[in-house]
N, CA, C and O atoms as CSV, one atom per row, in Angstrom:
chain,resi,resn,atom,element,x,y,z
A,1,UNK,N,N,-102.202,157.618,53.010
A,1,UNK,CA,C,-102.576,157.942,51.648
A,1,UNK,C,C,-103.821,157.141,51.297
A,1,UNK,O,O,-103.762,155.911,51.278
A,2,UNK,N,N,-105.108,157.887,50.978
A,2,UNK,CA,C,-105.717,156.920,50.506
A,2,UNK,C,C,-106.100,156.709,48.973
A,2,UNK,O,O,-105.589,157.421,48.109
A,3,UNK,N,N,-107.262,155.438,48.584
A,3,UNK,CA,C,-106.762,155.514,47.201
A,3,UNK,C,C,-106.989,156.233,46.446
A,3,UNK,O,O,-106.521,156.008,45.330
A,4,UNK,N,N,-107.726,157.330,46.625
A,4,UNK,CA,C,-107.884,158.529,45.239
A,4,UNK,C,C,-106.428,158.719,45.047
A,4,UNK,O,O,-105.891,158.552,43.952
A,5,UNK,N,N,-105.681,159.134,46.313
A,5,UNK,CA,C,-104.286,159.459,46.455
A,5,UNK,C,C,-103.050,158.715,45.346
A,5,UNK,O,O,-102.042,158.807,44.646
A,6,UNK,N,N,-103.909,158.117,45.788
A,6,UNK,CA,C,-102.849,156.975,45.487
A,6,UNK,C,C,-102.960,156.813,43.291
A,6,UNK,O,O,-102.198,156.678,42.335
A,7,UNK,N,N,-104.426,156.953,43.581
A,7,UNK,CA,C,-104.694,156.454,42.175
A,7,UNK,C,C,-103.814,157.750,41.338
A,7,UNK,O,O,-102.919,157.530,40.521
A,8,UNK,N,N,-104.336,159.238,41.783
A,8,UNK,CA,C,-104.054,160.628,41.378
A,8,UNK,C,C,-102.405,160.486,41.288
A,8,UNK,O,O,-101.925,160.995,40.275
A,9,UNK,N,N,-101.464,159.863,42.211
A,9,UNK,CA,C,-100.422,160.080,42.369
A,9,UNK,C,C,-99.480,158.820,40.862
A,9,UNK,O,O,-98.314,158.915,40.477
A,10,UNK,N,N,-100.415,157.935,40.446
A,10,UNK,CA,C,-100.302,156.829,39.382
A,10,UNK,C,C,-100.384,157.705,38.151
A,10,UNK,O,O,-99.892,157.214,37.134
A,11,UNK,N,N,-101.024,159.158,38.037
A,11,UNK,CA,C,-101.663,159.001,36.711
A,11,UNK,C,C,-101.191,160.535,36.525
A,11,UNK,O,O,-101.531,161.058,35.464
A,12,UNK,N,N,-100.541,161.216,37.322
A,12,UNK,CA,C,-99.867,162.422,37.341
A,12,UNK,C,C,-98.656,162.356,36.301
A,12,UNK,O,O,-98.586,163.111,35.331
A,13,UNK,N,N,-97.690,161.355,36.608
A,13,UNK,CA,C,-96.436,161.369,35.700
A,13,UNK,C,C,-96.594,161.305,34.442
A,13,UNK,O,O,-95.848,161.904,33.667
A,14,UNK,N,N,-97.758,160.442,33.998
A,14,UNK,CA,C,-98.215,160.368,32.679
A,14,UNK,C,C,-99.041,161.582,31.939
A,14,UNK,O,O,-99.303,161.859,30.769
A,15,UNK,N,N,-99.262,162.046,32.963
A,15,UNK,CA,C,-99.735,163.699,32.125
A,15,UNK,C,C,-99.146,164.467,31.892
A,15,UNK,O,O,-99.523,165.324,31.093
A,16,UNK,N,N,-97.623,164.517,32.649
A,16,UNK,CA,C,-97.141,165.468,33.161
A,16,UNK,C,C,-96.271,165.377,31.616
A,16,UNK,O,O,-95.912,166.287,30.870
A,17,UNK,N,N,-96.140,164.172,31.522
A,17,UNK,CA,C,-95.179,164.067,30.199
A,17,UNK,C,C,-96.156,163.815,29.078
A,17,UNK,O,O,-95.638,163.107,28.214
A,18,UNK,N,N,-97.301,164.133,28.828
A,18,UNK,CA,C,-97.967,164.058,27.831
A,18,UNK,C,C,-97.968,162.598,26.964
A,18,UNK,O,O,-98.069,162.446,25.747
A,19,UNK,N,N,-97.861,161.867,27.731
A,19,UNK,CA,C,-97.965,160.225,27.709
A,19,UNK,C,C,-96.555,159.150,26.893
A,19,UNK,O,O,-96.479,158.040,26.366
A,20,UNK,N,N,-95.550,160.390,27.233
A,20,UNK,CA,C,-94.102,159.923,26.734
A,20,UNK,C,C,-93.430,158.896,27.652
A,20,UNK,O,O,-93.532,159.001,28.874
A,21,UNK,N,N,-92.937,158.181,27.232
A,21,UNK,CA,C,-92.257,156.934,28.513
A,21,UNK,C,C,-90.520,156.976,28.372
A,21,UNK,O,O,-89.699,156.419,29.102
A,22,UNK,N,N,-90.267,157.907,27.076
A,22,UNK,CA,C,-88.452,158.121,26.653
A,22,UNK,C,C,-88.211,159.550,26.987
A,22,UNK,O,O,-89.279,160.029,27.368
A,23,UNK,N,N,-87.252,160.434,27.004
A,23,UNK,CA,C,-86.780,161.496,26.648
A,23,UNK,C,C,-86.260,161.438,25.185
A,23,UNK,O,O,-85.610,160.504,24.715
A,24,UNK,N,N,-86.666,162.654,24.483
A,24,UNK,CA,C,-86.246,162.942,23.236
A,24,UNK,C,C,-84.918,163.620,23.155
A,24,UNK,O,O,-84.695,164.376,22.209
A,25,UNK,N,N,-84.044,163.412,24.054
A,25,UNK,CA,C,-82.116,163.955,23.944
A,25,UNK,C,C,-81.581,162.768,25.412
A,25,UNK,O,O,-82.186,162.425,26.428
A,26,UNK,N,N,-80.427,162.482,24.965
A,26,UNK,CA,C,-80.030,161.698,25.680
A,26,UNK,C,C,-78.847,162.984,26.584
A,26,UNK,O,O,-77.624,162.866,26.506
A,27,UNK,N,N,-79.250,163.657,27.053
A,27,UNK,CA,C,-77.965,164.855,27.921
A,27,UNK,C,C,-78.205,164.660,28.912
A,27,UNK,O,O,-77.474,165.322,29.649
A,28,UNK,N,N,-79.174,163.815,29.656
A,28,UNK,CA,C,-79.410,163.598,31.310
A,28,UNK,C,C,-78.918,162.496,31.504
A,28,UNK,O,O,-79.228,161.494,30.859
A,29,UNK,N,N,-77.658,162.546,32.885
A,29,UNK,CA,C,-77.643,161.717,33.415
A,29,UNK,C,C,-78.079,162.112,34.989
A,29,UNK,O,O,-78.709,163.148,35.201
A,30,UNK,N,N,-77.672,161.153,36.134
A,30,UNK,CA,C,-78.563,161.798,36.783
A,30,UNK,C,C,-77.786,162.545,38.062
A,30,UNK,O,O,-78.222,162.792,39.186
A,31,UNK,N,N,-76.292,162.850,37.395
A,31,UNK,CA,C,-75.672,164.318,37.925
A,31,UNK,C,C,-74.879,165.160,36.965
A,31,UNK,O,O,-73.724,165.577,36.875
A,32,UNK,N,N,-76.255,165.242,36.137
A,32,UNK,CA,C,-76.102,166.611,35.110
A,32,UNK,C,C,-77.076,167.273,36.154
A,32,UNK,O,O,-78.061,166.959,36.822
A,33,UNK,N,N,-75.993,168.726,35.853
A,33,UNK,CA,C,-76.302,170.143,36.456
A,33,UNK,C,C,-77.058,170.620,35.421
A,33,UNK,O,O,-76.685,170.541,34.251
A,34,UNK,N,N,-78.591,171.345,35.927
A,34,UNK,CA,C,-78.989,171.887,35.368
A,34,UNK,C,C,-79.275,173.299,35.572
A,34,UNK,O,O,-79.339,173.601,36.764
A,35,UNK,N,N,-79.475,174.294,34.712
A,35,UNK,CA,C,-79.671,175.958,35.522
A,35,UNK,C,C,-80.705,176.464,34.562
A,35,UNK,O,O,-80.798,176.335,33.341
A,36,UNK,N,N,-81.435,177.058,35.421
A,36,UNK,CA,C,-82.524,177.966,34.408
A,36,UNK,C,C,-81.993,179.325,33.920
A,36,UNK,O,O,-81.892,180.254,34.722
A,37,UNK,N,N,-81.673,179.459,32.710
A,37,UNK,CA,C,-81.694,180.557,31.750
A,37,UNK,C,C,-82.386,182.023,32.591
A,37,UNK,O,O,-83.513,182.256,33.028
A,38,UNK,N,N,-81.209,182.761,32.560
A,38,UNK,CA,C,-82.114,184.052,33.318
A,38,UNK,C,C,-81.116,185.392,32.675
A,38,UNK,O,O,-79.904,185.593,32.742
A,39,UNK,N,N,-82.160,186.116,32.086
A,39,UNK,CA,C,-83.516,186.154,31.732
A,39,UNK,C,C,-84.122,184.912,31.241
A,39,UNK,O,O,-83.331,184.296,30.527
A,40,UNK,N,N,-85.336,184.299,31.391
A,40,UNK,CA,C,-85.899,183.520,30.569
A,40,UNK,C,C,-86.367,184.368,29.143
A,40,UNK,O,O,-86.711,185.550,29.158
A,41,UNK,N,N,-86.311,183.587,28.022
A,41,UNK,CA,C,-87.245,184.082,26.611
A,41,UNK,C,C,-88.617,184.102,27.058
A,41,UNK,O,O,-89.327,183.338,27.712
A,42,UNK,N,N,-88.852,185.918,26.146
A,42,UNK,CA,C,-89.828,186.347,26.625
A,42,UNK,C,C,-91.158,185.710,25.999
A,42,UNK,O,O,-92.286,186.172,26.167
A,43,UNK,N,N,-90.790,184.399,25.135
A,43,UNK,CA,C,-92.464,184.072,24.539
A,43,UNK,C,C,-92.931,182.731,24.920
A,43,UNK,O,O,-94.007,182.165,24.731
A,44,UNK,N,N,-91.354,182.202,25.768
A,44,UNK,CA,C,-91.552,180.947,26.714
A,44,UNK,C,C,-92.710,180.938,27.686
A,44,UNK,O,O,-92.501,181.551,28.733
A,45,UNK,N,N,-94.138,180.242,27.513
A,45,UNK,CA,C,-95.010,180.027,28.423
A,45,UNK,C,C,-94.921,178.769,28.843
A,45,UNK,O,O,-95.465,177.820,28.278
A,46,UNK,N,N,-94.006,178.683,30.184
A,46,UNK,CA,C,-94.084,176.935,30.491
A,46,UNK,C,C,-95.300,176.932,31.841
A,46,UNK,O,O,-95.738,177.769,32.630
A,47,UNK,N,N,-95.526,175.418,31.545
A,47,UNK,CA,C,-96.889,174.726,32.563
A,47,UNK,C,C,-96.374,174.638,33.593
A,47,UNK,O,O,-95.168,174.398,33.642
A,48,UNK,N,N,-96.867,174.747,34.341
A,48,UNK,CA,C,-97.146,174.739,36.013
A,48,UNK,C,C,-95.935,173.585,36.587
A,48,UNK,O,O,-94.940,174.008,37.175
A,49,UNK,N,N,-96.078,172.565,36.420
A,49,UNK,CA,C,-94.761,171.607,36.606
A,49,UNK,C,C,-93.344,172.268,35.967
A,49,UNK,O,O,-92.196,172.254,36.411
A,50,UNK,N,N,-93.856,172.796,34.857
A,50,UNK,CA,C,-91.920,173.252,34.747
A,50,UNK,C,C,-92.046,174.501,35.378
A,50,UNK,O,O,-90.899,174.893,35.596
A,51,UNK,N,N,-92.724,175.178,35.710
A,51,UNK,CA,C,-92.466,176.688,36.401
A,51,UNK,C,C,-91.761,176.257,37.839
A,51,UNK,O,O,-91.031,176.970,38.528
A,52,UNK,N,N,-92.172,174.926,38.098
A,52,UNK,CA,C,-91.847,174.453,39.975
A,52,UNK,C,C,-90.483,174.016,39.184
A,52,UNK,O,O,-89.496,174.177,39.902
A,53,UNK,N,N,-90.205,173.543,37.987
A,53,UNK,CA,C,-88.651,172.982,37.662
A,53,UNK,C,C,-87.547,174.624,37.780
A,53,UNK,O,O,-86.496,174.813,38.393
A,54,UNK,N,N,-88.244,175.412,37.041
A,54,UNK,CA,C,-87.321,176.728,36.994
A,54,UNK,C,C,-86.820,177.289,38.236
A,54,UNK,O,O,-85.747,177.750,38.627
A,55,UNK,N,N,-88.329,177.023,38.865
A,55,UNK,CA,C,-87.491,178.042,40.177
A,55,UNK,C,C,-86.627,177.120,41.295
A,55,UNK,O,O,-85.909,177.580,42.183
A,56,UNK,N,N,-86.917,175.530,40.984
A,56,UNK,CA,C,-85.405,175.058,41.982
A,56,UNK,C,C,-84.279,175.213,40.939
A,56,UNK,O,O,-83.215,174.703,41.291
A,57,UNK,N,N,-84.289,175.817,39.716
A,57,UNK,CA,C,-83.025,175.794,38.905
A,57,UNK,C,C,-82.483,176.658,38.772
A,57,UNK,O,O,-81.663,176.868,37.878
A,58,UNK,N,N,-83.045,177.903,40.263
A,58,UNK,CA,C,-82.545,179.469,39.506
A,58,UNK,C,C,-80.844,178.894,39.975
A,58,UNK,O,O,-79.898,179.070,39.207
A,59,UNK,N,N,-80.737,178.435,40.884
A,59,UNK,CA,C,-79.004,177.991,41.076
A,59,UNK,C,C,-78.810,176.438,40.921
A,59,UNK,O,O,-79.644,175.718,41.469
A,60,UNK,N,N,-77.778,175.864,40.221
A,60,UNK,CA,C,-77.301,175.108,39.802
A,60,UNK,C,C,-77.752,173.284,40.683
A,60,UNK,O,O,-77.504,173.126,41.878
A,61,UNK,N,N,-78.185,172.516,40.106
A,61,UNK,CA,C,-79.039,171.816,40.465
A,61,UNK,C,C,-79.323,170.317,39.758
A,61,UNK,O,O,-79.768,170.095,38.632
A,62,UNK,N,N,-78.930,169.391,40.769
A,62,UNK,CA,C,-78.301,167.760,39.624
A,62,UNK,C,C,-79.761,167.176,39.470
A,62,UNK,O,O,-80.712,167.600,40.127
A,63,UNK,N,N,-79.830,166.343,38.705
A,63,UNK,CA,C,-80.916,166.015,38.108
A,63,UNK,C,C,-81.717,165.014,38.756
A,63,UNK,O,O,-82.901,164.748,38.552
A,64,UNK,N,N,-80.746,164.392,39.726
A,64,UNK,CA,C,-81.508,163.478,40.395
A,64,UNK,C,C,-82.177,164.138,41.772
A,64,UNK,O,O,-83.262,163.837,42.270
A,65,UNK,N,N,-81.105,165.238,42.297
A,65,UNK,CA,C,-81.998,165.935,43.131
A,65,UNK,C,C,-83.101,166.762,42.505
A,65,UNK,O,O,-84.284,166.526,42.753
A,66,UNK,N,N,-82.903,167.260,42.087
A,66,UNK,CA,C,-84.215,168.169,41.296
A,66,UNK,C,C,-85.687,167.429,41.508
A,66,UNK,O,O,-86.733,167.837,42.011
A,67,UNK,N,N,-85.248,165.951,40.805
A,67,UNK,CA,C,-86.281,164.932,41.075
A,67,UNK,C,C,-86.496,164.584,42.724
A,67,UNK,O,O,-87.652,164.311,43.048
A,68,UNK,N,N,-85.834,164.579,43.403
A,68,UNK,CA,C,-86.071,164.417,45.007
A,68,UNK,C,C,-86.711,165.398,45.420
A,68,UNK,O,O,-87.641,165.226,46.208
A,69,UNK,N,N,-86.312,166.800,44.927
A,69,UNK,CA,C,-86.868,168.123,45.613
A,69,UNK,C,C,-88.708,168.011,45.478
A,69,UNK,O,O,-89.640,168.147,46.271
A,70,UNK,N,N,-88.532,167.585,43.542
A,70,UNK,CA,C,-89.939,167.871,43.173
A,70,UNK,C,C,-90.924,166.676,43.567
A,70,UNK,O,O,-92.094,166.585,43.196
A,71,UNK,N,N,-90.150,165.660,44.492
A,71,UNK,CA,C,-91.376,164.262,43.957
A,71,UNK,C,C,-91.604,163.669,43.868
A,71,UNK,O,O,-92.483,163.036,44.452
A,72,UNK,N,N,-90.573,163.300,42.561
A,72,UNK,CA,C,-91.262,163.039,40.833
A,72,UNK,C,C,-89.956,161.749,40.347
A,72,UNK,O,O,-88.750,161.852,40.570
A,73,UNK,N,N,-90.622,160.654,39.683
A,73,UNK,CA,C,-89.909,159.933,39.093
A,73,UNK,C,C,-88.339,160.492,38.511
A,73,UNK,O,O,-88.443,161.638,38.075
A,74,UNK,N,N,-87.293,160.080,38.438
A,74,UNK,CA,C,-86.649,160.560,37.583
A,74,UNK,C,C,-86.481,160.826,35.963
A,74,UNK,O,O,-85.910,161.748,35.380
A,75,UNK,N,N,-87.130,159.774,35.495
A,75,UNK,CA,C,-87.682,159.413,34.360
A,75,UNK,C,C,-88.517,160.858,33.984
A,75,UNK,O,O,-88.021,161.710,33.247
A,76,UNK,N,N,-89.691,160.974,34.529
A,76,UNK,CA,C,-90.607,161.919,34.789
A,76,UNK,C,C,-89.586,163.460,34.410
A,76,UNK,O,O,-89.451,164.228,33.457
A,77,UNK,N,N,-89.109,163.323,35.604
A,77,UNK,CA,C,-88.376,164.763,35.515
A,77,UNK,C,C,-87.104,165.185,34.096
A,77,UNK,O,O,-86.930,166.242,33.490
A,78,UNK,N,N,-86.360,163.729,33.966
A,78,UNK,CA,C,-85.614,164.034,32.953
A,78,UNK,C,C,-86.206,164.412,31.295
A,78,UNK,O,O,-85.558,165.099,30.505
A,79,UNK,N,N,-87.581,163.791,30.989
A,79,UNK,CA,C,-88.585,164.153,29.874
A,79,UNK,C,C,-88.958,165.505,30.022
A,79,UNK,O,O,-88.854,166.252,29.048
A,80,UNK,N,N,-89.336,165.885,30.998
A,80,UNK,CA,C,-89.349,167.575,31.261
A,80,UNK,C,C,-88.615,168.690,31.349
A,80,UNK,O,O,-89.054,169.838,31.272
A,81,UNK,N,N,-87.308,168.311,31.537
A,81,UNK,CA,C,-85.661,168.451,31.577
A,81,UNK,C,C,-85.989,168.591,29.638
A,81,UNK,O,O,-86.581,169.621,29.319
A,82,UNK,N,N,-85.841,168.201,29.174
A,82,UNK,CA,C,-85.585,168.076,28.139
A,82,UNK,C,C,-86.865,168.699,27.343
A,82,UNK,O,O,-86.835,168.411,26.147
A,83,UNK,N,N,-87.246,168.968,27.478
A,83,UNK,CA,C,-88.305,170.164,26.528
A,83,UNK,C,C,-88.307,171.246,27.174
A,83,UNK,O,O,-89.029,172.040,26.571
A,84,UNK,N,N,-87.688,171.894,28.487
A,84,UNK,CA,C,-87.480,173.047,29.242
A,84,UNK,C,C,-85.914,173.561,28.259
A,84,UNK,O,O,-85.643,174.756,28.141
A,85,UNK,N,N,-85.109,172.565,27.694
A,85,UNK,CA,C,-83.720,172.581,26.985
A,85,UNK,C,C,-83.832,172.952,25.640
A,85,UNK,O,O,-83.096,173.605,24.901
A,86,UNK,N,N,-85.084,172.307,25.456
A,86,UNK,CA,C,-85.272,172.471,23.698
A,86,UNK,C,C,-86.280,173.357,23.883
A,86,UNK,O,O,-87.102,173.182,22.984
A,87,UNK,N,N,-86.723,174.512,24.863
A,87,UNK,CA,C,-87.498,175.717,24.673
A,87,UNK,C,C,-86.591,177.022,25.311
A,87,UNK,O,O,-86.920,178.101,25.803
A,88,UNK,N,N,-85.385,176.410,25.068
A,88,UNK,CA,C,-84.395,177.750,25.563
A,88,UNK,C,C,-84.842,178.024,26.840
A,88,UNK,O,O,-85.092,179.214,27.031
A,89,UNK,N,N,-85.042,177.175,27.900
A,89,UNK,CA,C,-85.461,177.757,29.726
A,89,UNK,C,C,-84.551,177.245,30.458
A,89,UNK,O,O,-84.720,177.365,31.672
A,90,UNK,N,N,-83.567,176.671,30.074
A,90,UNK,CA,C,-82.590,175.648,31.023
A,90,UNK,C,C,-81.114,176.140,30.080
A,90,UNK,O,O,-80.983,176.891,29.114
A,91,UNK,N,N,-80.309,175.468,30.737
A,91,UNK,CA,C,-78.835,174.865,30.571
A,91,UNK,C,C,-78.445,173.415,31.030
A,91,UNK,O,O,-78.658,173.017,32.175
A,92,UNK,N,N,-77.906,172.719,30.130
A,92,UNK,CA,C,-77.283,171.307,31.101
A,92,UNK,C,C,-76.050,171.363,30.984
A,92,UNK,O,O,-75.539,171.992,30.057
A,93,UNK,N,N,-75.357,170.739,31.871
A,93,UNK,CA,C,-74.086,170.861,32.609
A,93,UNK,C,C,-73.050,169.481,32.552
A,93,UNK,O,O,-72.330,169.191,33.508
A,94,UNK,N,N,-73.086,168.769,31.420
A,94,UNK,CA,C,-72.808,167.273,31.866
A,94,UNK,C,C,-71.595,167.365,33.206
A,94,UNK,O,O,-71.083,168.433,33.542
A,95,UNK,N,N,-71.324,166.219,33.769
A,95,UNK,CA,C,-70.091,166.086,34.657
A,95,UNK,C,C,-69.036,165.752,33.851
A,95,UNK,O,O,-68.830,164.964,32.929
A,96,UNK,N,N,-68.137,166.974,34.758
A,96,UNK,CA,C,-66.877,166.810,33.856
A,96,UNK,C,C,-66.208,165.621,33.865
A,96,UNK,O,O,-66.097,165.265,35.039
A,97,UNK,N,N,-65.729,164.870,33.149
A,97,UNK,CA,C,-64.983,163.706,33.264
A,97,UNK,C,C,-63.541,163.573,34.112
A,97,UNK,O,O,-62.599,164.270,33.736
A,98,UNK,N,N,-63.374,162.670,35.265
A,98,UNK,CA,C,-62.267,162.718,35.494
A,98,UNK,C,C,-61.093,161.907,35.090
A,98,UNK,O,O,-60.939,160.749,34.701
A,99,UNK,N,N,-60.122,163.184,35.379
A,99,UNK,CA,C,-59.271,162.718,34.315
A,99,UNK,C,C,-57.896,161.712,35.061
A,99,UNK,O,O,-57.466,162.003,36.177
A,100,UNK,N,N,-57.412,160.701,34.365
A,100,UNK,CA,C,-56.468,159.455,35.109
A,100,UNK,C,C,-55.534,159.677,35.771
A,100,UNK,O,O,-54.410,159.394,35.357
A,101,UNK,N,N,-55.665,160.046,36.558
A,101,UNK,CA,C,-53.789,160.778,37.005
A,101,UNK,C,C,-52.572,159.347,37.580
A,101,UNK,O,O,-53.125,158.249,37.517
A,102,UNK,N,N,-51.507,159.310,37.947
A,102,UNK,CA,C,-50.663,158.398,38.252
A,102,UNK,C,C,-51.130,158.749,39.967
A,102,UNK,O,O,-51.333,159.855,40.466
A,103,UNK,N,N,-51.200,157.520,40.554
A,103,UNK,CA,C,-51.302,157.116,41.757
A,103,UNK,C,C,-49.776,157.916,42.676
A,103,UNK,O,O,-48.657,157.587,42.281
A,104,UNK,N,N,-49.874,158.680,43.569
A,104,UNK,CA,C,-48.630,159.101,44.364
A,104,UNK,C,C,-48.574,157.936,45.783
A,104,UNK,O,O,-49.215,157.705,46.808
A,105,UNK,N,N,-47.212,157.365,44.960
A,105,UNK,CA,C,-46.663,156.234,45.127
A,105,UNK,C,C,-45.878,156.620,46.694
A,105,UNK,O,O,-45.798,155.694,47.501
A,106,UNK,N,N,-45.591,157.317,46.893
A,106,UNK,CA,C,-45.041,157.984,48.446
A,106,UNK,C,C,-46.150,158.251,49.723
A,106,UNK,O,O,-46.000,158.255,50.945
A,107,UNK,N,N,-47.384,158.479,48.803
A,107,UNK,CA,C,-48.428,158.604,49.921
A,107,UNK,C,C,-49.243,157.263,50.329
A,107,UNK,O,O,-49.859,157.065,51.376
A,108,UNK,N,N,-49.040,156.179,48.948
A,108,UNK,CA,C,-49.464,154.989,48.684
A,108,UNK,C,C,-48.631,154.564,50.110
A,108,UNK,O,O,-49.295,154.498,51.144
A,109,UNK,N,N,-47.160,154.275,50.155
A,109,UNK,CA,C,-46.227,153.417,50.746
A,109,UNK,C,C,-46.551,154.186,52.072
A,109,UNK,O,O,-46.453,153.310,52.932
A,110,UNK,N,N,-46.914,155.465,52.750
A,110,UNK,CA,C,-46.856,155.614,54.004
A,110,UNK,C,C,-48.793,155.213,54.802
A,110,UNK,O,O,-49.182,154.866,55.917
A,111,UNK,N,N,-49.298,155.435,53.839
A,111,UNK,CA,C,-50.737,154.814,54.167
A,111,UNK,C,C,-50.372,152.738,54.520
A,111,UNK,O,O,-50.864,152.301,55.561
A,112,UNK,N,N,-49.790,152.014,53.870
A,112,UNK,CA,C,-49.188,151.084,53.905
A,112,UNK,C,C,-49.428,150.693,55.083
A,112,UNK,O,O,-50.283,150.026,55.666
A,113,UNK,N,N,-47.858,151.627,55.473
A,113,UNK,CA,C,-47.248,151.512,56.796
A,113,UNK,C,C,-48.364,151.819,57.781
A,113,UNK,O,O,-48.756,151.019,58.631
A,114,UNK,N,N,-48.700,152.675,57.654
A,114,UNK,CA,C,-49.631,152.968,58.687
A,114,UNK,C,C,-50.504,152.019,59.221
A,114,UNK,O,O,-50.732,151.917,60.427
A,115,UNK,N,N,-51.087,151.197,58.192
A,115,UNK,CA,C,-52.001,150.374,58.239
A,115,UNK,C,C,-51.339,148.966,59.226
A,115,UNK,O,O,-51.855,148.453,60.219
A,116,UNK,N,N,-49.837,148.545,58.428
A,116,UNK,CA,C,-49.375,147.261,58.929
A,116,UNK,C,C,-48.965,147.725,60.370
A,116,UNK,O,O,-48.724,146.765,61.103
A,117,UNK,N,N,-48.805,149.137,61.049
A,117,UNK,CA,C,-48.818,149.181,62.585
A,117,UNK,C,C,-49.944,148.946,63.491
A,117,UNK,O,O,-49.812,148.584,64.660
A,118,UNK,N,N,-51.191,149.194,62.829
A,118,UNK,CA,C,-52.541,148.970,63.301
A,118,UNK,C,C,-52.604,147.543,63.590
A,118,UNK,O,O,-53.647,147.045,64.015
């Protein structure tokens, strides 16, 4: 890489987000599923960086990969995530929470055993 590269590759994220350093919705974490809206709205004109976000989102797609696929900071990607949401082009997906169940105490005691024969 040399340094134009390098410099170009410093000063990309900051354009990309129009010189934002937060996201304006806190709905990303970074395995929220995201999906692009299809049909998209027909008066949605998104920029060149979210057009590359839509089409890894035509199928269901976590936020931190999205960012691996494209690149791109996560930071980066989740600010863009979030005005693709608030222009009707996306869906987010939080992860479902799991839920506490009681430990099976029969599979507990033969794993045990198993172990103290080893």
């Amino acid at each position: 890489m040399t340094d134009s590269d390098a410099a170009a590759r410093l000063v990309r994220p900051f354009a990309l987000t129009g010189g934002r350093t937060r996201p304006s919705r806190a709905d990303f974490t970074l395995i929220t599923t995201v999906t692009a809206v299809d049909p998209p709205p027909e008066l949605a004109r998104p920029q060149a960086e979210q057009s590359r976000i839509l089409r890894r989102c035509a199928r269901p797609v976590a936020v931190a990969e999205l960012a691996a696929l494209l690149d791109l900071p996560v930071s980066v990607v989740v600010i863009m995530l979030c005005d693709l949401l608030e222009a009707g082009l996306i869906t987010a997906h939080p992860p479902r929470p799991v839920s506490p169940r009681t430990p099976d105490l029969d599979l507990l005691q033969k794993v045990r055993e198993g172990l103290g024969r080893l």
